[in-house]
C-alpha positions in Angstrom: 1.1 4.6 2.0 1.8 7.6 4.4 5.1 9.1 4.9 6.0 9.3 8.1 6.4 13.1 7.8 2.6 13.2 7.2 2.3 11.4 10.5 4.3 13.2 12.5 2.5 16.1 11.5 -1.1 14.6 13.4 -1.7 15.6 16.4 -2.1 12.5 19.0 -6.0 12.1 18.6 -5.5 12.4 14.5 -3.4 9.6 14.9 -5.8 7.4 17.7 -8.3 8.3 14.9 -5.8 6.7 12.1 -4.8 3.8 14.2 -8.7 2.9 14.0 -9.3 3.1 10.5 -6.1 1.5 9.9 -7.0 -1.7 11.8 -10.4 -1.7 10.2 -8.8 -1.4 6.5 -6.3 -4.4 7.6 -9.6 -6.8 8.9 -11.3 -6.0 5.8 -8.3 -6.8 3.3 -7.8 -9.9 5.4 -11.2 -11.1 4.9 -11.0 -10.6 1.6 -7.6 -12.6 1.0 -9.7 -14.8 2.8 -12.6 -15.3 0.4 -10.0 -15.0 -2.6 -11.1 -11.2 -3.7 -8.2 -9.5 -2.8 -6.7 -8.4 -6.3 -3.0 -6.9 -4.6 -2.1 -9.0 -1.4 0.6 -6.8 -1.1 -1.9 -4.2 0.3 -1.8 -6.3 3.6 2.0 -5.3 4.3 1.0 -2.2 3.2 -1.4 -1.4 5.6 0.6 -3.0 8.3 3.5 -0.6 7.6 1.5 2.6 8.3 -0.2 0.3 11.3 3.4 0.1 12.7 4.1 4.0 11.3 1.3 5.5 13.3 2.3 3.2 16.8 5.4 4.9 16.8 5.1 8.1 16.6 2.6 8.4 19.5 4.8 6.4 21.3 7.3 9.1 20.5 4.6 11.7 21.5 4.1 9.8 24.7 7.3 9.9 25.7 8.2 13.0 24.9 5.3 14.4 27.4 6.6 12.5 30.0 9.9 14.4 30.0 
């Protein structure tokens, strides 16, 4: 789990970077909830949290080089 101190410390192409292996950690522990070898299913929400974490701070980054 990342603190979203640690995030805001990336700069935006850390995070892009992040946001990939994120969504490739969440397809793989959904396949294996899937195929019933997922030992902590609560891994998923984990994953999804920092998903979510990493979204909004380059959204905050965005916005914050448009003004």
């Amino acid at each position: 789990m990342m603190k979203v101190k640690e995030v805001r410390d990336l700069t935006a192409q850390e995070l892009n970077t992040k946001l990939g292996e994120l969504k490739k950690d969440l397809f793989n522990l959904r396949l294996q909830h899937a195929t019933n070898q997922l030992d902590n299913p609560l891994k998923i929400a984990e994953v999804k949290r920092d998903i979510a974490r990493v979204k909004t701070v380059l959204r905050e980054k965005e916005l914050a080089a448009k003004s």
